[in-house]
N, C-alpha and C positions, 0 to 999 in steps of 0.2 A: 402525698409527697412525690415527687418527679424524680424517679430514680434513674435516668436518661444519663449518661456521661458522654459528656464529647472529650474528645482526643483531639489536637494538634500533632501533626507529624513535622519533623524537618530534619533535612539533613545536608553535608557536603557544603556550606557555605564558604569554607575556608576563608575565615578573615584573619589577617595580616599576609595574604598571597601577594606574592610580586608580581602586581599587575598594571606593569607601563606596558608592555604589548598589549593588554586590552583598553587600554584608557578608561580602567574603571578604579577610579580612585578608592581608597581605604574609606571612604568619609560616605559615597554610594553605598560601600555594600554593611556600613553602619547603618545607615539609613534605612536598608532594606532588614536589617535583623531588628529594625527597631517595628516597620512594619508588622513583622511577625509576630513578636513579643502583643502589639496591640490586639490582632486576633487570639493569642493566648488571654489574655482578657476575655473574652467570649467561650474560654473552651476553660474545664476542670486539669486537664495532665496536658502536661508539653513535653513530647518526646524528642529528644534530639538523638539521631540515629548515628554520631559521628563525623567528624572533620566540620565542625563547628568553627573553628581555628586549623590554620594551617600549619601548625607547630607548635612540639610540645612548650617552647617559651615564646609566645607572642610580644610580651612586653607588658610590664605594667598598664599602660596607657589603656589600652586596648582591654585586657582583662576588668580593671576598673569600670571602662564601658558595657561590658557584657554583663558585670557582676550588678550594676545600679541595676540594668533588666530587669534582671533575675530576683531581685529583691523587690521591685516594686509587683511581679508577680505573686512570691510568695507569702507578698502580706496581702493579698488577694485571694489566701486562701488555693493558689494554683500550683501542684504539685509541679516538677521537672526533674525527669528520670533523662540520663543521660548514660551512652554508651562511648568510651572513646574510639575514633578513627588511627589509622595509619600512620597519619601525620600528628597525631596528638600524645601517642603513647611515648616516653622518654622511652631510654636503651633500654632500662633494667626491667620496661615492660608495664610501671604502671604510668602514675599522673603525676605532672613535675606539681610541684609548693605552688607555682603562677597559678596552674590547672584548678589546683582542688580549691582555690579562695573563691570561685565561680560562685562554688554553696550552692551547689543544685541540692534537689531533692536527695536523689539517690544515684549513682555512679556504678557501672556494673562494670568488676574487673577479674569477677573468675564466676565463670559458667555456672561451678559448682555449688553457690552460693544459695539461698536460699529467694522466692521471687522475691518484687517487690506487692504489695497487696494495696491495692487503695479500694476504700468502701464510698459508698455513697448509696443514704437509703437501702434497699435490698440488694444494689449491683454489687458485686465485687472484680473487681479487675487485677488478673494476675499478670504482672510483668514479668519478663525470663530478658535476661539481654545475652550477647554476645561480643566483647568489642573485638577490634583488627588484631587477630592474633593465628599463626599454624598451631600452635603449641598445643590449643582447646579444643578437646573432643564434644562438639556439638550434642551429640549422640547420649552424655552424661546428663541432658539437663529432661530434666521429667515432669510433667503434670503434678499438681501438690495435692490435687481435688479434682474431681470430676463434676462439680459444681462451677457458677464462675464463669468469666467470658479471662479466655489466656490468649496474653498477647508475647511475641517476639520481637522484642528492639535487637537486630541483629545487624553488624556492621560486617558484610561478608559478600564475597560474591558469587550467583546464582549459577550451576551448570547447567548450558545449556549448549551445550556440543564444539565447545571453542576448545581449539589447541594450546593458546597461550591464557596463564593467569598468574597474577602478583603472587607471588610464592610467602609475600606474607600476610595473605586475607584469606580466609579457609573459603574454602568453596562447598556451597552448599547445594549437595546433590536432590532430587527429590525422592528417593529414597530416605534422606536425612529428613523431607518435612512428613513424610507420610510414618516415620519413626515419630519425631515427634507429637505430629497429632495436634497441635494449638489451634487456635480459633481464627490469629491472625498474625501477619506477619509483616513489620514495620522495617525495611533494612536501608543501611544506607551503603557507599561506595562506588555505584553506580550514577551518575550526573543528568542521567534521561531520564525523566517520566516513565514508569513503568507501572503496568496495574496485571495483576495476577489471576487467575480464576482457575477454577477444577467444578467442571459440570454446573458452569454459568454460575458460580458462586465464587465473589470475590477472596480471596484469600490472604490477597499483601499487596504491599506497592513498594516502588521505591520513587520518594517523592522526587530527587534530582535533585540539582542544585539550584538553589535561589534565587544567585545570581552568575551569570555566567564565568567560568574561570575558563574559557577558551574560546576559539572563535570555533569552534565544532559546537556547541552549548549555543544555538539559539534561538529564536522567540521566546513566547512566554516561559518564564518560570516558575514552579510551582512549589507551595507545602499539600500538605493532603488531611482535612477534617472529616474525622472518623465517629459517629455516633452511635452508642454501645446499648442498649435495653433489653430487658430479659434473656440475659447471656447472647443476644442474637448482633449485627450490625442492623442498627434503624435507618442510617446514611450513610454515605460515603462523596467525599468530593474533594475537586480539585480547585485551591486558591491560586492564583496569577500573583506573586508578590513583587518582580523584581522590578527594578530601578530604572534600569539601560537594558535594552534590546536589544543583543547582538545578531548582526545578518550580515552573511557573507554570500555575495554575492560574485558569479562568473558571465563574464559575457563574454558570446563567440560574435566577432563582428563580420564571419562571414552573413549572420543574421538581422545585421543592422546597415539601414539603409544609407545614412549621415548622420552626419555631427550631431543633428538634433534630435536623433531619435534617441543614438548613443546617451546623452544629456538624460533626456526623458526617461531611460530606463532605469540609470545611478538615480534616480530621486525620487522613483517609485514609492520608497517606503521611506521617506525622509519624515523626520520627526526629530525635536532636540530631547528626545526620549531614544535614541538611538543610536547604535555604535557599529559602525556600516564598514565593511572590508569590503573592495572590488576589483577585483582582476581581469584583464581585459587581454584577451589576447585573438588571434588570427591574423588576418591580410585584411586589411581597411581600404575603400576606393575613395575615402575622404580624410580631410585633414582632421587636425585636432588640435584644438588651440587648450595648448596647454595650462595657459593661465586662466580661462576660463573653468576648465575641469577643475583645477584646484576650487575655484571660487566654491564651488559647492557645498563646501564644508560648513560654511554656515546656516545649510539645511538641516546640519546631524547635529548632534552631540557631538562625535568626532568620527572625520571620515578617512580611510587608510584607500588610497588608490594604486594597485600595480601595474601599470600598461605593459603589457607583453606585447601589444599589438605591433604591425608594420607596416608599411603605406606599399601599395601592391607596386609593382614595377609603372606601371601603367601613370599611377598618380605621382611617384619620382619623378618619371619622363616628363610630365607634363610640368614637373616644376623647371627644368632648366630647355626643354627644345625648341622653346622659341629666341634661343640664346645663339647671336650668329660667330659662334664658336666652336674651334675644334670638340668641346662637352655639349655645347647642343647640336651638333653634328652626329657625335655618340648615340646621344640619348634619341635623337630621332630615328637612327638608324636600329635601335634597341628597340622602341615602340613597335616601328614595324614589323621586326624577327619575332615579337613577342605577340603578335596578331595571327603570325600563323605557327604552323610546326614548330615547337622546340628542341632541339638536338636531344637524342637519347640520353638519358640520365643529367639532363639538366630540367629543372621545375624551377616556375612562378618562385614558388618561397624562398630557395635558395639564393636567386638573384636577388629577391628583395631583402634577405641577410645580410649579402653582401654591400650593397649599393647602401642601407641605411647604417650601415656600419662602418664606409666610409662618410657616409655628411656627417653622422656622428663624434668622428674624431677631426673634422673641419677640412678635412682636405679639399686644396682649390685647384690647385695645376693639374691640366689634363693627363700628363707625365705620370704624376702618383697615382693617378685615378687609373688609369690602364696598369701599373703593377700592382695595385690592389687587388684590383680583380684578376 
């Protein structure tokens, strides 16, 4: 008999999040927990480590959706132990009525409680949870057996020498794990990819989030498959699951040569798998045809562009001085001042604030242009 358990890890999906600043619609990051749900099929327990949902009432709609998962799982024979997150706990600290209809396995809301045990063949697997709470003394939850492979579904965040922490997710010193003593440690709250060890021996992860809920969150996405034999880990690894790829990208265009390289570098990782931010800033000695740059968007999934940039004095001048004009008169005599020494405490950048912040607001007559400046 193959007494081998695999585990599914996940955490921090947060669905129903308000996500038009990311352009990742509710219907993606369904898609992507359906994803998941399918590798739970391949695995015995699905842990969900917290903020599964991004609030304790998502909505019918939504919950209906998660609970069909859950269900086609459980008649698979495939346990899911879940701990709630942050955003999932109502006031009074447990699970609202929408929450508990999920119907997972098991649901861990006081430390104190007793594990959960799942068998299989000779393995036993103890689960200990912790959800998002200060209240719970971590420190209360004890070894049942010294038998047994013990695992932590813990929703908390790790100390590891940061000044600031959510004052309502306990922080879990290691002193607390080395009290503890468990075999291994599943947490969520953390959105990064993280893997843990103590003398080259795995110890925990935090798998991240799924799919991204900010533009800080990106490439791949992960959950984490965990396989348990003779009280020992046989595997461990990392699943890529998410949907859209968010990359934020900055470009400094004192590093870019023209127009076309600018181009060539926004479309570097173009894919309609991809949700692409770019920010563009410095002093540019080429134009930029605006309506081009937009055009790009139909290389991504959806592309968010900020041009900070400014067109250096040099390439103003060169748009009006051959204008036989009191302003191309200006700007010629500008080109040349700006070829040699510039007055102390006048720079390049400043003038080109200036001058693209008057074409900006349209100014024509030479009159305004000289009290502008």
């Amino acid at each position: 008999m193959d007494d081998e358990v695999r585990i599914l890890i996940m955490s921090d999906l947060h669905l129903g999040i308000d996500s038009d600043r990311l352009y990742i619609p509710e219907s993606v990051r369904l898609n992507t927990f359906r994803k998941i749900t399918a590798l739970a099929l391949e695995h015995d327990i699905l842990l969900v480590a917290g903020d599964l949902m991004d609030s304790p009432d998502p909505g019918a709609q939504l919950i209906d959706a998660v609970r069909t998962e859950f269900m086609k799982l459980k008649e698979k024979g495939i346990d899911i132990i879940y701990t709630p997150g942050r955003g999932e706990l109502a006031k009074e600290g447990g699970i609202s009525p929408d929450m508990a209809r999920l119907n997972a396995s098991h649901v861990f809301l006081d430390p104190d409680s007793s594990p959960y045990l799942y068998l299989k063949g000779g393995q036993r697997i103890y689960l200990y949870g912790l959800p998002a709470s200060m209240a719970f003394d971590v420190t209360k939850i004890r070894k049942v057996s010294e038998q047994g492979f013990h695992l932590g579904l813990f929703y908390v965040d790790l100390d590891q020498g940061r000044d600031e922490y959510d004052p309502r997710v306990y922080k879990l010193s290691k002193s607390d794990i080395r009290k503890l003593d468990l075999d291994f440690y599943a947490f969520g709250y953390n959105h990064s990819f993280r893997m843990y060890k103590i003398l080259d021996k795995i110890i925990g992860t935090y798998p991240g989030s799924p799919e991204a809920t900010s533009w800080r969150e990106t490439g791949d996405r992960y959950v984490v498959s965990l396989s348990v034999k003779d009280d020992e880990i046989s595997q461990i690894k990392r699943l890529s699951v998410n949907s859209i790829k968010i990359l934020d990208m900055v470009i400094n265009c004192d590093e870019v040569a023209d127009e076309k390289e600018l181009m060539g570098k926004i479309v570097t990782g173009r894919s309609k798998r991809v949700s692409q931010r770019v920010t563009i800033n410095g002093v540019r000695n080429f134009h930029v045809d605006d309506y081009q740059l937009r055009g790009l968007a139909g290389e991504f999934y959806h592309l968010e562009i900020n041009d900070n940039s400014l067109p250096s004095v040099e390439l103003i001048a060169g748009d009006y001085d051959t204008e036989d004009t009191l302003r191309g008169e200006f700007f010629r005599m500008l080109r040349e001042k700006c070829r040699g020494r510039l007055p102390e405490g006048v720079d390049r950048l400043t003038i080109s604030e200036i001058l693209e912040t008057i074409r900006r607001k349209g100014t024509d007559s030479m009159e305004e242009w000289m009290c502008s400046i």
